[in-house]
Backbone bond lengths (Angstrom), bond angles and torsions (degrees), N, CA, C in turn:
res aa  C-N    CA-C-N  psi(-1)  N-CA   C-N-CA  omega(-1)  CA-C   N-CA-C  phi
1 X - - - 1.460 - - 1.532 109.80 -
2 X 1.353 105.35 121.69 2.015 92.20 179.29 1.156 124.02 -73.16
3 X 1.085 122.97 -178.71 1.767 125.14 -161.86 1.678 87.17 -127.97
4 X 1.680 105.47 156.29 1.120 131.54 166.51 1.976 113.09 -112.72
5 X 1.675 95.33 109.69 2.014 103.99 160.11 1.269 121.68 -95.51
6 X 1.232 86.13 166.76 1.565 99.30 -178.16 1.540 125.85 -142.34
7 X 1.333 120.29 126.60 1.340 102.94 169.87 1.522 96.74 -176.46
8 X 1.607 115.65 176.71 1.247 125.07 -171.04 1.562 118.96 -125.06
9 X 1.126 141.69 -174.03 1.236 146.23 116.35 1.611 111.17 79.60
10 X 1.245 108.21 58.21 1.681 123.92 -162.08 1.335 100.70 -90.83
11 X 1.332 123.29 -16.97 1.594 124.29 -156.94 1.286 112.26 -27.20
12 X 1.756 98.09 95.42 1.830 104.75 -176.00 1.763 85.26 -82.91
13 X 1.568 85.72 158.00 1.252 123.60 -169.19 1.466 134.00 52.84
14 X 0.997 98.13 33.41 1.328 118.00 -162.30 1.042 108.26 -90.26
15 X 1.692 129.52 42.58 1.640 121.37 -143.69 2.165 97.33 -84.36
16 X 0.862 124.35 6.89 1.559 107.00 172.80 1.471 102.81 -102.54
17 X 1.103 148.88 -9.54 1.599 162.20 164.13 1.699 83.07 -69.73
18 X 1.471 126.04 -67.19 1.594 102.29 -147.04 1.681 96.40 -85.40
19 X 1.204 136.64 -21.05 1.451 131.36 147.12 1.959 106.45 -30.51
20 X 1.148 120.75 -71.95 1.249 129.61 -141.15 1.971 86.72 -79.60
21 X 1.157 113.66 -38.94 1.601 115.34 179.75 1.683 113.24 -69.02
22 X 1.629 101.66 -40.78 0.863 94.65 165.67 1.968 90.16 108.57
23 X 0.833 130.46 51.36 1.686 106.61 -164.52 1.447 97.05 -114.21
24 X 1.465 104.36 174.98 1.580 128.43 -142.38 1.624 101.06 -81.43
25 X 1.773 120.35 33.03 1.657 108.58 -160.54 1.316 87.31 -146.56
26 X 1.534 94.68 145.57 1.718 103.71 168.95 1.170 113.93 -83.13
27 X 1.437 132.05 -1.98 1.364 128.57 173.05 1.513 105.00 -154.71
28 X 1.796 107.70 154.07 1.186 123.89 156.14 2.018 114.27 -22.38
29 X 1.564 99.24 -76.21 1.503 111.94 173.58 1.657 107.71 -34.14
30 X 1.153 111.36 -53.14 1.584 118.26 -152.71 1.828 92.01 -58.73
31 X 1.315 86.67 -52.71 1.679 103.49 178.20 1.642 118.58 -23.85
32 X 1.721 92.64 -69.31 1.361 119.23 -170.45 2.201 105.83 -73.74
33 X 1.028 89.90 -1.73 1.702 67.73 -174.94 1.852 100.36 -115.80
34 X 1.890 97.78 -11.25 1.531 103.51 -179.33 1.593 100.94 -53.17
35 X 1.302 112.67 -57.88 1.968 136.43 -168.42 1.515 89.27 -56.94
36 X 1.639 133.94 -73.36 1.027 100.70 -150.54 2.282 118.27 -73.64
37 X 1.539 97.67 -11.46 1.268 120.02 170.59 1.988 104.37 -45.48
38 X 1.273 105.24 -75.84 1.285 121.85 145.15 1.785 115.86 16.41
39 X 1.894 74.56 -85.81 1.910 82.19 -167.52 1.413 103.42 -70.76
40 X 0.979 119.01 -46.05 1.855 108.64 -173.82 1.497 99.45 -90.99
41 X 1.376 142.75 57.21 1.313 128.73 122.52 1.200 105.48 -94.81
42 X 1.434 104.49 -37.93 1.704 104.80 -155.67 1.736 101.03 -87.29
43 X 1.211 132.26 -22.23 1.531 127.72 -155.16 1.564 90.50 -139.92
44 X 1.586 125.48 119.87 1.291 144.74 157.03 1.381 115.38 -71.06
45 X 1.331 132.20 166.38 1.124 155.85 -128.03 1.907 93.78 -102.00
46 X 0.978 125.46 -15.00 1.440 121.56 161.85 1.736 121.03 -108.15
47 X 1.198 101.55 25.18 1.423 98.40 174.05 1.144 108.10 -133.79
48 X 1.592 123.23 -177.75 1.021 140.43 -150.07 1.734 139.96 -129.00
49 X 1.405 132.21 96.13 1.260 113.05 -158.20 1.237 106.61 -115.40
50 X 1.330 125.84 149.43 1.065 123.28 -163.14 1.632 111.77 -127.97
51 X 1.448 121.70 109.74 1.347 110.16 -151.00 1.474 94.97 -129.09
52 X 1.580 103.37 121.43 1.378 122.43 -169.26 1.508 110.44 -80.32
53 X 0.701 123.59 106.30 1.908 131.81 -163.63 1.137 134.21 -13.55
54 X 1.340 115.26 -171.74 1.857 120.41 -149.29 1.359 115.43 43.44
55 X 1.547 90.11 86.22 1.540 111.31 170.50 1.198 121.70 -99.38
56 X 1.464 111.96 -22.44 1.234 100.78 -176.37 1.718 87.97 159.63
57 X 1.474 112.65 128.68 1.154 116.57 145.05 1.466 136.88 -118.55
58 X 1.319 97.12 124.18 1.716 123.99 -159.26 1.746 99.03 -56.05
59 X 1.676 109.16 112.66 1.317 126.47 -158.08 1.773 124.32 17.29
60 X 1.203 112.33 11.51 1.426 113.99 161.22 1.447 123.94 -50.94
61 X 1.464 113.83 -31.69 1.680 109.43 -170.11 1.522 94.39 -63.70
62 X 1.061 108.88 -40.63 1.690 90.74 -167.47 1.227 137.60 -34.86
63 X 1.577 122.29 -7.61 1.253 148.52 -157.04 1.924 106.74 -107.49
64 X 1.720 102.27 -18.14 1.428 108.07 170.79 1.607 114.44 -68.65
65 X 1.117 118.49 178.20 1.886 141.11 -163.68 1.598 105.69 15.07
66 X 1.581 96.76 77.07 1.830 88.38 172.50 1.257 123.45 97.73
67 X 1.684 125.41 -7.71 1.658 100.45 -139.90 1.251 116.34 93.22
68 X 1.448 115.02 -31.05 1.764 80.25 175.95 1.624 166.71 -127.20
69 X 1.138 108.08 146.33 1.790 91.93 -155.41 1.558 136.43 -14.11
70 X 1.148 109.86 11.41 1.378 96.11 179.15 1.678 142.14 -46.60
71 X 1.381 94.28 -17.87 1.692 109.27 -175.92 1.259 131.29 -58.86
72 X 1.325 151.26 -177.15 1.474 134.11 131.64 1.514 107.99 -100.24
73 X 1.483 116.28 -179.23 1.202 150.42 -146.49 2.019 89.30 -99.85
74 X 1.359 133.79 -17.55 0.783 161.22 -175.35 1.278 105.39 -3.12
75 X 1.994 135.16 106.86 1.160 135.01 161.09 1.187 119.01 -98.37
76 X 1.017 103.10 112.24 1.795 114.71 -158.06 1.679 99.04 -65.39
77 X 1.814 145.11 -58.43 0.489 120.23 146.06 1.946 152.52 14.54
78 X 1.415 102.00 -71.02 0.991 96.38 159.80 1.260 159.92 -59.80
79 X 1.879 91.10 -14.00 1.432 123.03 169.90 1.379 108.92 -86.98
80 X 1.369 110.52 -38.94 1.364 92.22 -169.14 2.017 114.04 -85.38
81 X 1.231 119.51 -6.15 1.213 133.56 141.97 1.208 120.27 -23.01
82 X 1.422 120.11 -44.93 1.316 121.02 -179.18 1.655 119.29 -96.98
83 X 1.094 107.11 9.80 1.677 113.88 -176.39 1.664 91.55 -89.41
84 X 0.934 123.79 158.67 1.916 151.15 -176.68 1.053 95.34 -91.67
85 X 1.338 126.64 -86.11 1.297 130.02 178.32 1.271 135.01 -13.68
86 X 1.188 124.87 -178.46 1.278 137.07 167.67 1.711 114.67 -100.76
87 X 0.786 130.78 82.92 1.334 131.68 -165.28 1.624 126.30 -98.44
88 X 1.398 109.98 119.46 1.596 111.15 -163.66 1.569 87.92 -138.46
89 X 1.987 86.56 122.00 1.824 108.68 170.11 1.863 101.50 -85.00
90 X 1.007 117.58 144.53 1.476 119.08 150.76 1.116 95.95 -103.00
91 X 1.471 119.05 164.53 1.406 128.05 -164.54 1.540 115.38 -90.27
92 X 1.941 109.00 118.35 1.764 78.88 166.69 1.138 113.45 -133.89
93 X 1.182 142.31 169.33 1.800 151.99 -167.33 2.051 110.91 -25.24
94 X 1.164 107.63 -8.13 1.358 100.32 -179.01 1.411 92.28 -127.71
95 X 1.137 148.68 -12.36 1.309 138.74 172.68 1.632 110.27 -65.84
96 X 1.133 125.39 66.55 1.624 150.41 168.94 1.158 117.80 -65.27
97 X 1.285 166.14 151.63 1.233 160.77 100.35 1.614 95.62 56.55
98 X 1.246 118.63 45.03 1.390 127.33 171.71 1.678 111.87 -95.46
99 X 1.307 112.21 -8.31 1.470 116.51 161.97 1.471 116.05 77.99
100 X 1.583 108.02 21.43 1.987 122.42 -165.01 1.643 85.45 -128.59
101 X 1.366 93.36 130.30 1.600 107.12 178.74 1.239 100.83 -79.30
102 X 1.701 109.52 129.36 1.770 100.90 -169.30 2.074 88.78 -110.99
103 X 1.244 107.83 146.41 1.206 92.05 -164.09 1.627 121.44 -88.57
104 X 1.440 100.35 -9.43 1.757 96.83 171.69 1.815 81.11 -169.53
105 X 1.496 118.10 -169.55 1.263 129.95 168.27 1.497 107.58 -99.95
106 X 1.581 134.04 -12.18 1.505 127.01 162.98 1.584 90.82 -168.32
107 X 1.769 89.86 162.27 1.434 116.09 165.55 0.813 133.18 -157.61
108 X 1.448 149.32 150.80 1.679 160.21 164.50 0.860 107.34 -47.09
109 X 1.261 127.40 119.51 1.902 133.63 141.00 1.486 122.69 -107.34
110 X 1.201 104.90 146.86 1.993 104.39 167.15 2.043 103.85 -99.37
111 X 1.544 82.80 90.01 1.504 90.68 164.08 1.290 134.08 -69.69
112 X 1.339 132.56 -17.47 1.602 135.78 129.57 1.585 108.09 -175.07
113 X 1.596 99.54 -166.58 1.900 100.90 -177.40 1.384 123.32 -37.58
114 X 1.362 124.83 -26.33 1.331 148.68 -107.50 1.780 97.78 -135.63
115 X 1.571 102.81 -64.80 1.452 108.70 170.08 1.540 99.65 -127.81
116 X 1.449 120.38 102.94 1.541 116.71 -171.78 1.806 93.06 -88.94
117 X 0.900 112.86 -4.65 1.786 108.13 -156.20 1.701 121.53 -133.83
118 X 1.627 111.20 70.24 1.155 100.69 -168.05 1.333 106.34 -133.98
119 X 1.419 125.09 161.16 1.833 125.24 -158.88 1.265 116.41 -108.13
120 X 0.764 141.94 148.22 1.863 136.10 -167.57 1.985 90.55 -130.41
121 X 1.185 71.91 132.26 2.306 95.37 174.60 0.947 114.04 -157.31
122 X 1.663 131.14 168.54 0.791 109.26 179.85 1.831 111.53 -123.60
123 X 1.556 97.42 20.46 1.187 112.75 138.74 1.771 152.81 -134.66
124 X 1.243 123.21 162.71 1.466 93.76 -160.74 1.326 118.80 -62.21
125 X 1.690 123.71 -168.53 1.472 128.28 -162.76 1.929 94.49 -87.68
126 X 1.309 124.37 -21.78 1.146 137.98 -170.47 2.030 107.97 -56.80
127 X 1.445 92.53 -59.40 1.331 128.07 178.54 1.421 128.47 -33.25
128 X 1.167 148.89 83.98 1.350 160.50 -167.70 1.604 113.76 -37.54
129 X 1.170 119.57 -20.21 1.704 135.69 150.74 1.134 113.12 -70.41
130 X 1.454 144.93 -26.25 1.095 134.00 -155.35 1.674 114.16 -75.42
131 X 1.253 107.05 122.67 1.809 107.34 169.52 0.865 117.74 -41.89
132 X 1.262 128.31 120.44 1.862 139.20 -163.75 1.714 94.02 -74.88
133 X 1.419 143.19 -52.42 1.770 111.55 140.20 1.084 133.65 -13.13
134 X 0.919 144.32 -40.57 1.559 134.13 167.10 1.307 135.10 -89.06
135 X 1.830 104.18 29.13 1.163 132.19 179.02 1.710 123.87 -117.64
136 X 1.928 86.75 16.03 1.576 96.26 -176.92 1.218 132.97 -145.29
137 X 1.924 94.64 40.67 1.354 127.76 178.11 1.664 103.80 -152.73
138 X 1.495 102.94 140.11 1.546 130.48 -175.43 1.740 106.53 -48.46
139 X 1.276 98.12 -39.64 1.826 105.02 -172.69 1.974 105.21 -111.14
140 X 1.239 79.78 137.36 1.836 93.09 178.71 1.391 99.30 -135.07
141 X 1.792 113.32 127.84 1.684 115.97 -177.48 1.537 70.32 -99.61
142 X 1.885 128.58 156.31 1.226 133.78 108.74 1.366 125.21 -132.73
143 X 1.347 115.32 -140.33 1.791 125.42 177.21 1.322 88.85 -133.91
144 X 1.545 93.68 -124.80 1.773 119.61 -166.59 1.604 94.18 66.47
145 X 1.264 138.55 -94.78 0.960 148.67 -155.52 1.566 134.81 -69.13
146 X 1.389 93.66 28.15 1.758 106.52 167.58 1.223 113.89 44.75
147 X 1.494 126.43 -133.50 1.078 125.47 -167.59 2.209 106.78 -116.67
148 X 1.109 93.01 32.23 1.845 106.83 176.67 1.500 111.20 -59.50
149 X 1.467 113.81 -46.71 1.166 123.68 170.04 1.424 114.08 -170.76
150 X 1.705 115.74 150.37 1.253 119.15 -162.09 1.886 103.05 -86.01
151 X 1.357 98.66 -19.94 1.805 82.46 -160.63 2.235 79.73 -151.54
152 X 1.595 103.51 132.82 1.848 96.55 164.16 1.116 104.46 -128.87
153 X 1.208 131.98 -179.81 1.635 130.54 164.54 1.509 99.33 -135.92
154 X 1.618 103.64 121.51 1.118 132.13 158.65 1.323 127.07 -43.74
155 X 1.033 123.43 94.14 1.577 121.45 -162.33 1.720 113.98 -65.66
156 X 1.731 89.84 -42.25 1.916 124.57 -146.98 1.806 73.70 -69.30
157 X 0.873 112.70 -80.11 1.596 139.89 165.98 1.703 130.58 -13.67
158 X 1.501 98.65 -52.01 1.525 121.99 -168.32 1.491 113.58 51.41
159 X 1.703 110.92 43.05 1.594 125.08 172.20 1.553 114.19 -107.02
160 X 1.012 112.39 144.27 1.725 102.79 172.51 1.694 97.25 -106.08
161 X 1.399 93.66 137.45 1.527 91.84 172.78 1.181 119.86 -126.94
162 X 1.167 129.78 134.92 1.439 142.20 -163.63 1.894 125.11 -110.99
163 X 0.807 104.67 127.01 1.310 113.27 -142.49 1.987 87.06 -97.92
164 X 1.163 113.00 122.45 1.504 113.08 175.54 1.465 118.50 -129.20
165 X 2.084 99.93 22.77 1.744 82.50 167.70 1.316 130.29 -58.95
166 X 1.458 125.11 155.32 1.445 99.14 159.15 1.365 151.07 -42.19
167 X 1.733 107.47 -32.76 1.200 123.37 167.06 1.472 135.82 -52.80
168 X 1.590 104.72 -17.11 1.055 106.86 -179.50 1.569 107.66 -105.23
169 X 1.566 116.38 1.14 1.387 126.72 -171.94 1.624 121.62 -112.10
170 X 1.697 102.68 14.84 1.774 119.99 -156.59 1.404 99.20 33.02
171 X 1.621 113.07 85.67 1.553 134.04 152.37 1.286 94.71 38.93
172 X 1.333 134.70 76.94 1.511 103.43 161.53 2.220 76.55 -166.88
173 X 1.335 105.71 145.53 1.085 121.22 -164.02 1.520 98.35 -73.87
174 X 1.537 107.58 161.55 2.149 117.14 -171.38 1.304 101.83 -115.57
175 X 1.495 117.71 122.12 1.952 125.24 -174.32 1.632 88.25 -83.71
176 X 1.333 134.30 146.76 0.925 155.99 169.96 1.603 110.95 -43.37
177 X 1.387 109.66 -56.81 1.326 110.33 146.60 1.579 120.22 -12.21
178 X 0.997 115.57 -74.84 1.652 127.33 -146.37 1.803 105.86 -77.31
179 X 1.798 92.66 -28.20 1.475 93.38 169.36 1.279 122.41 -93.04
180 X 1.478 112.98 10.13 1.749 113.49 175.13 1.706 100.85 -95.60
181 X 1.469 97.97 -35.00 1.734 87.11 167.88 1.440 127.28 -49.32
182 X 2.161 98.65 -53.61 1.502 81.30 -177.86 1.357 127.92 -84.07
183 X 1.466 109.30 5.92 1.707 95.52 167.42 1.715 99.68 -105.36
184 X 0.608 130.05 43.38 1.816 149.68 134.80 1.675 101.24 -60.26
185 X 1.699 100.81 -82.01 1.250 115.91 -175.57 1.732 123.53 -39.74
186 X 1.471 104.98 -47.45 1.510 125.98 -172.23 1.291 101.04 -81.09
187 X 1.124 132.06 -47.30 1.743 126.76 -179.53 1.736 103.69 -78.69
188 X 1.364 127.52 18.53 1.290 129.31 158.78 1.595 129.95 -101.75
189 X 1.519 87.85 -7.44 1.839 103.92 -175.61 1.977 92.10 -107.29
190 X 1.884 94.70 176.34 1.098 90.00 177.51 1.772 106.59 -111.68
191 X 1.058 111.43 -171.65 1.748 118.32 -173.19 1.024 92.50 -27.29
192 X 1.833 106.24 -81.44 1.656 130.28 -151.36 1.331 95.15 -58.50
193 X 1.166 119.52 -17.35 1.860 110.52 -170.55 2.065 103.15 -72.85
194 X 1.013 107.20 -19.07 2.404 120.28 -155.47 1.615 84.45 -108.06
195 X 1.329 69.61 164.03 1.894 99.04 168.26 1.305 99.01 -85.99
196 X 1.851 106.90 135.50 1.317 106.93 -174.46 1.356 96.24 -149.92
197 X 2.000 94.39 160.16 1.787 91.47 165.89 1.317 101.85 -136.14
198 X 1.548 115.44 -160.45 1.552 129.70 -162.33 1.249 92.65 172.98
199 X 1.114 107.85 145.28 1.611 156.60 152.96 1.647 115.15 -52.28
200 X 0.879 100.72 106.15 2.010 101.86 -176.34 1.514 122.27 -160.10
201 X 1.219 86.58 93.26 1.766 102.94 176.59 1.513 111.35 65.12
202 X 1.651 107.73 44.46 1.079 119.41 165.51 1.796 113.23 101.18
203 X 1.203 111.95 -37.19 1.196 125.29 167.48 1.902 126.89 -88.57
204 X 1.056 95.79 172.17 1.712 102.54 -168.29 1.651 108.69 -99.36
205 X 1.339 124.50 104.12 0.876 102.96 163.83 1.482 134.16 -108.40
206 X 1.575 132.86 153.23 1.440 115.21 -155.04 2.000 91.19 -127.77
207 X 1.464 88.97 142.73 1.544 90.34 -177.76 1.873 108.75 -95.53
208 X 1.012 102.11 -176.31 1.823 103.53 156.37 1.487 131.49 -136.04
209 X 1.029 121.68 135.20 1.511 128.03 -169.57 1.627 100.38 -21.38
């Protein structure tokens, strides 16, 4: 039976982002071959990952810190060539003229008995981009937001949204599985118990457990 992944925010070559983040690689490369290493240990050739955007923009970084070259020439394509899987980008704010067919900006899945009804973006429900569809189900998978926080609940909204970049998962892709556990866990506490935000006088504000 195949399996369903998940994750976001791969932006290979992106080497002045993983300087400025700070991430766990001595190089751009190291970066880019950890993620696709990643998808084909964990996900075989009949399953499915589903990677919520900024994949890569096709030699655009170069234009980050100043002007300066830091970027690569980066054809995302070619990376994703090497994944097993079945692999589908939804589109997000850096997926530019990166030359990877992104297949819509969000979509519906039945993630199981439990949560049949949840939206994939690749930003949260909070977010002034967000597809006004993905404002009419309890569960929201996205990215955008690195490793800030793994899981918030939408107050304005009454959505929990779950955050599946890699960054927030040490680079390594999320089996569908693993995210029914943790909203197991999170739909067992109450509001005031989660990370939360709200809307207030124009700005966002976010609470803490």
């Amino acid at each position: 039976m195949s399996k369903r992944f998940f994750t976001s925010d791969f932006h290979l070559g992106f080497e002045a982002l993983m300087k400025l983040e700070k991430w766990p690689f001595k190089t751009i490369e190291k970066h880019d071959e950890a993620l696709i290493r990643s998808c084909n240990e964990r996900a075989k050739a009949d399953d499915v990952i589903y990677h919520l955007g900024d994949l890569a923009m096709y030699g655009m970084d170069r234009h980050i810190d100043n002007g300066a070259d830091n970027g690569l020439d980066v054809k995302p394509m070619e990376y994703v060539k090497k994944i097993n899987a079945t692999f589908i980008n939804i589109r997000g704010n850096h997926d530019l003229n990166n030359r990877v067919s992104s297949i819509c900006d969000s979509m519906h899945i039945f993630l199981s008995k439990r949560y049949p009804s949840v939206t994939l973006s690749h930003y949260p429900t909070y977010d002034r981009r967000i597809d006004a569809s993905c404002l009419h189900a309890p569960i929201h998978f996205c990215g955008h937001v690195h490793s800030q926080w793994k899981y918030c609940l939408d107050l304005d909204h009454k959505i929990m949204n779950v955050n599946v970049s890699c960054m927030a998962w040490n680079f390594r892709i999320i089996a569908a599985d693993e995210l029914i556990c943790l909203l197991d866990l999170l739909f067992k506490k109450k509001p005031n118990e989660l990370f939360r935000c709200k809307a207030d006088k124009g700005k966002m504000r976010f609470f803490k457990e």
